[in-house]
C-alpha positions in Angstrom: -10.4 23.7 16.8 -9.2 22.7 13.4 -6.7 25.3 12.7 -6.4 26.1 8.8 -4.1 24.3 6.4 -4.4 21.6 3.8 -5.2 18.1 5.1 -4.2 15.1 3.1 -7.6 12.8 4.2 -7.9 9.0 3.5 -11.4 8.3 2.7 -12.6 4.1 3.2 -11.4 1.8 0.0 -15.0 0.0 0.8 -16.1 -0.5 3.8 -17.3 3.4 5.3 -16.6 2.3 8.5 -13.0 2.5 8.6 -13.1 6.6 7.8 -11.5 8.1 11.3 -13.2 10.3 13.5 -10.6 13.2 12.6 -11.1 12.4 9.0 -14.9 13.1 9.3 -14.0 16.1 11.6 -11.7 17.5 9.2 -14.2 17.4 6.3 -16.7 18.5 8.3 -14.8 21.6 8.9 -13.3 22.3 5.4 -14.3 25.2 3.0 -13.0 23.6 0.1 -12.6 20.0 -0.5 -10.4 19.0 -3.4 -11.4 15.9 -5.1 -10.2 13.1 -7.3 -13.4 12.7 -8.6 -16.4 15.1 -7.0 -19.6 12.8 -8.2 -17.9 10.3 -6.6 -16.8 12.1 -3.4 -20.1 14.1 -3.0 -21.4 10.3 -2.5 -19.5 9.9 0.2 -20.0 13.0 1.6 -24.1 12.2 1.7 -23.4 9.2 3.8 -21.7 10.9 6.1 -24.6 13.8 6.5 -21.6 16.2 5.5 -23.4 18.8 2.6 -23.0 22.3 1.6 -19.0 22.0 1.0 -17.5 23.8 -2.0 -15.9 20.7 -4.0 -13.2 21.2 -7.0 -11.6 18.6 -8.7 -7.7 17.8 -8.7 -6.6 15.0 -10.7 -3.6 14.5 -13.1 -4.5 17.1 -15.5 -5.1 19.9 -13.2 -3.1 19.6 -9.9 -1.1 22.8 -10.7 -3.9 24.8 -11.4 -5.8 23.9 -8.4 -2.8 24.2 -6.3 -3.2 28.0 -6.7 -6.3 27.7 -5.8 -5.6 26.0 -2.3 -2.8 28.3 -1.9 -4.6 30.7 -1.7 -7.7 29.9 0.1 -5.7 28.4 3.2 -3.3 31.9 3.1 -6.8 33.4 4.0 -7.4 31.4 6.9 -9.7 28.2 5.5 -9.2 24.5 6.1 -9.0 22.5 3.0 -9.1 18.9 2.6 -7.7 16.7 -0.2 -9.5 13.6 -0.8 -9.2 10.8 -3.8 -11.7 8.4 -4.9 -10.6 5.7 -2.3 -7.4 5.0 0.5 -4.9 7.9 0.5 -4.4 10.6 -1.6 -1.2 10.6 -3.5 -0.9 6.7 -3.1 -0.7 5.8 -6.8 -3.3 9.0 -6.9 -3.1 12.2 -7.6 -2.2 15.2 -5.1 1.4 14.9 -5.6 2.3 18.4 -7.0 -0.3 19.9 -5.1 1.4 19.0 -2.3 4.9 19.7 -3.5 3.6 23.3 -4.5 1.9 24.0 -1.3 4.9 23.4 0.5 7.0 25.3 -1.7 4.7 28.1 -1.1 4.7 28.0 3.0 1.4 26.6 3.4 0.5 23.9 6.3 0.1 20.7 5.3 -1.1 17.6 7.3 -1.2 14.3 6.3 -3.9 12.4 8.7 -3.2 8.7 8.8 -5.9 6.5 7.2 -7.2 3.3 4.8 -4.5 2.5 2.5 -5.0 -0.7 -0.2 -1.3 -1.1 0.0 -1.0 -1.5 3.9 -3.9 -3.4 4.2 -2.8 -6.1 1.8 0.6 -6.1 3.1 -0.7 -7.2 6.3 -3.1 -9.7 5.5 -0.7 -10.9 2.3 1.6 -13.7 5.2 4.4 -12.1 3.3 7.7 -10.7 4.9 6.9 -7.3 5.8 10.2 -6.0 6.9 11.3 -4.7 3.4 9.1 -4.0 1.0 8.9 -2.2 -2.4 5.3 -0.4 -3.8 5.4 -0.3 -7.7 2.1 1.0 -8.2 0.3 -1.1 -11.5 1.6 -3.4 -13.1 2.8 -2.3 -16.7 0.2 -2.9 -19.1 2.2 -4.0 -22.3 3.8 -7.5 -22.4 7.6 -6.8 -22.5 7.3 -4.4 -20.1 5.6 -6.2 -17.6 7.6 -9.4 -18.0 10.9 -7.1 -17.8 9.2 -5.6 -14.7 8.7 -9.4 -13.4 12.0 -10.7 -14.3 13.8 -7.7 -12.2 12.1 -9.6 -9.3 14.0 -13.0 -9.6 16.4 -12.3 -7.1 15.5 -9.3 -4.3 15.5 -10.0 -0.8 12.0 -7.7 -0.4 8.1 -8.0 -0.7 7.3 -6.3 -4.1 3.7 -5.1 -4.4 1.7 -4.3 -7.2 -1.7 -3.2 -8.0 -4.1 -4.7 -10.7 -7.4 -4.2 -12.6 -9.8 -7.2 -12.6 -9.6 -6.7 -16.6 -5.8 -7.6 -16.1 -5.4 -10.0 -13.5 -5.2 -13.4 -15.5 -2.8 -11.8 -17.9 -0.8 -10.9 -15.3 -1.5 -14.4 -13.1 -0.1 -16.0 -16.9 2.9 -13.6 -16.6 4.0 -14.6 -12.7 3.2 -17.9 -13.4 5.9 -17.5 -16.5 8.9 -15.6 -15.1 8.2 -16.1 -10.9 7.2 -19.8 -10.8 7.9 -20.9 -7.1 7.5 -17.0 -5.4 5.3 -17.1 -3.1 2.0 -14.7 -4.2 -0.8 -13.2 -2.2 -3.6 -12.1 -4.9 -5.6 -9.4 -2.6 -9.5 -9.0 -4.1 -11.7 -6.5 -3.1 -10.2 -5.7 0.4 -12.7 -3.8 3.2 -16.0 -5.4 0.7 -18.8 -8.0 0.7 -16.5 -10.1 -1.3 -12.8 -9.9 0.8 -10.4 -12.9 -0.6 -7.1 -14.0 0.0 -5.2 -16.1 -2.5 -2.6 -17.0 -1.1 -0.7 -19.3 -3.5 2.7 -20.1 -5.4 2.7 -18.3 -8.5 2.8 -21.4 -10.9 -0.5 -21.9 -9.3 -2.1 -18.6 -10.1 -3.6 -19.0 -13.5 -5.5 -22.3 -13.4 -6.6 -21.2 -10.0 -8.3 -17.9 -11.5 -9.7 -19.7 -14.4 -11.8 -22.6 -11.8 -14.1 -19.6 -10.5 -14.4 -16.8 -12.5 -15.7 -15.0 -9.3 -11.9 -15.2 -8.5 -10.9 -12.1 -11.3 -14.0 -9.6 -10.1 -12.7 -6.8 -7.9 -10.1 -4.5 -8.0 -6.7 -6.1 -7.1 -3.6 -5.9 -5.0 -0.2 -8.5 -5.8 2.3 -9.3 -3.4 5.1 -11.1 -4.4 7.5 -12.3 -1.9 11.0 -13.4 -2.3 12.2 -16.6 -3.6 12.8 -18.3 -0.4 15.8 -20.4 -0.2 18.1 -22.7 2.7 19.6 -19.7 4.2 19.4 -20.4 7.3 21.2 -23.6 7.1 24.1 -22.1 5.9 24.0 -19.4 9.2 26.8 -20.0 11.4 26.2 -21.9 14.4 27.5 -19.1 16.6 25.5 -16.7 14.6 22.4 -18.4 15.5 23.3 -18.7 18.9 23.7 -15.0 19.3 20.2 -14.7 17.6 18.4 -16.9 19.7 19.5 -15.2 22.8 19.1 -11.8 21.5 15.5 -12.0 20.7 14.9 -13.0 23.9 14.9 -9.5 25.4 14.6 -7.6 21.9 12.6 -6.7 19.3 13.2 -9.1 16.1 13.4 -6.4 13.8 16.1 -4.3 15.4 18.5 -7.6 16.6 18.0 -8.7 13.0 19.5 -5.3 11.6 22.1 -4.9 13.9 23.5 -8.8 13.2 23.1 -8.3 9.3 25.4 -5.4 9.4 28.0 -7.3 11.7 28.2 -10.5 10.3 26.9 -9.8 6.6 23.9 -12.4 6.9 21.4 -11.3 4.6 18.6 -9.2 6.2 15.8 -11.9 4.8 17.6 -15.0 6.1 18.5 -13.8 9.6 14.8 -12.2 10.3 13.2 -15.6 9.0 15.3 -17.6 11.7 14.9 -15.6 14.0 10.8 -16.2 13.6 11.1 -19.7 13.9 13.4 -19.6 16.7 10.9 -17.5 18.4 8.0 -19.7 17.6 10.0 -22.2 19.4 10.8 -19.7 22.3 6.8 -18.9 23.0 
């Protein structure tokens, strides 16, 4: 039994396989579905033999207004279900102040785990995934975007963007400018017929979009990982010693957070040893 409240539901970012059963259950047992786009969601509704749902759009322009809609149809007992076009709602989408104002106003709301473009490509990007920072798209005008870059020169965390295939080799010529020698994973049409990974040093970037101009079709996701440098050489002996053993009977993560805060070892350079050491270890 579905009780009623407002689900947050991840709907597939390509392939409609990877919708959860609970998804497909919740939507299957909503009286309202708010959508990002309803011609679009009603699509995906047909697939999944799911028909005779009252759909309302909620997108930027009309979040409050549909919020007081929601409101009150879950205060009288209904399920509603918030979907976007693709991945999960309020993930650089819309359903933010909905959510905010549902809350405000005492009404349920659970978020059902699900597709998300940004956790897929993190995982597939063989980036550090320890710290991370989501900055949505990249900024469309020039300075902005190579402000946006240049801010990057120096952190000690994964930065991930997205990008429109429209954009991409602008951008590739703007990483390629301020981020030379990051490490880059360009992430193109994730979950689809045409998956790729580009896993590459930024320098590389433009010439290698411009060989295949398949390369810049798809919708994209950037990460950018931190400027690597000989950290760990510079770890004290004792230090590593400590690590070594550590990770033996721990998880990496935890001794790594716990030995950055003693010693004041950067995060980045202590969990990157401690990989190798375990490499060694297995």
């Amino acid at each position: 039994m579905i009780e009623s409240a407002l689900y947050i539901v991840p709907t597939p970012i390509g392939n409609l396989d990877d919708i959860t059963i609970r998804a497909i259950d919740v939507l299957k047992a909503a009286t309202l579905i708010a959508a990002e786009d309803t011609r679009h969601s009603k699509i995906l509704l047909d697939k999944l033999g799911i028909s005779g749902k009252k759909l309302i759009s909620c997108h930027d322009h009309n979040e409050e207004q549909r919020a007081s809609i929601i409101i009150e149809e879950v205060s009288n007992g209904a399920v509603v279900a918030l979907i976007s076009d693709a991945g999960s709602p309020l993930i650089n989408d819309p359903g933010y102040r909905v959510v905010t104002l549902c809350s405000k106003a005492n009404v349920k709301v659970v978020p059902l785990p699900g597709p998300c473009a940004l956790i897929t490509a993190l995982e597939a990007s063989a980036l550090p995934t320890d710290k991370f920072m989501f900055n949505g798209f990249f900024p469309v005008k020039e300075k902005e975007l190579l402000d946006t870059l240049a801010a990057l020169t120096n952190v000690d965390y994964t930065a991930v963007f997205y990008e429109t295939p429209r954009r991409i080799q602008a951008t590739a010529e703007a990483l390629a400018k301020v981020l030379p020698e990051h490490d880059i994973t360009l992430c193109r049409e994730m979950t689809k017929t045409f998956e790729s990974f580009y896993r590459l040093k930024a320098k590389d970037a433009p010439d290698f979009l411009k060989a295949d101009a398949d390369r810049t079709k798809g919708e994209f996701v950037v990460a950018i990982g931190a400027l690597k440098d000989e950290g760990n050489n510079a770890i004290d002996p004792k230090i590593k010693k400590a690590l070594e053993e550590l990770i033996k009977t721990s998880p990496v993560k935890a001794v790594t957070n716990v030995l950055a805060e003693l010693t004041g070892v950067k995060k980045n350079d202590l969990y990157n040893l401690a990989l190798e050491l375990k490499q060694q270890q297995d």
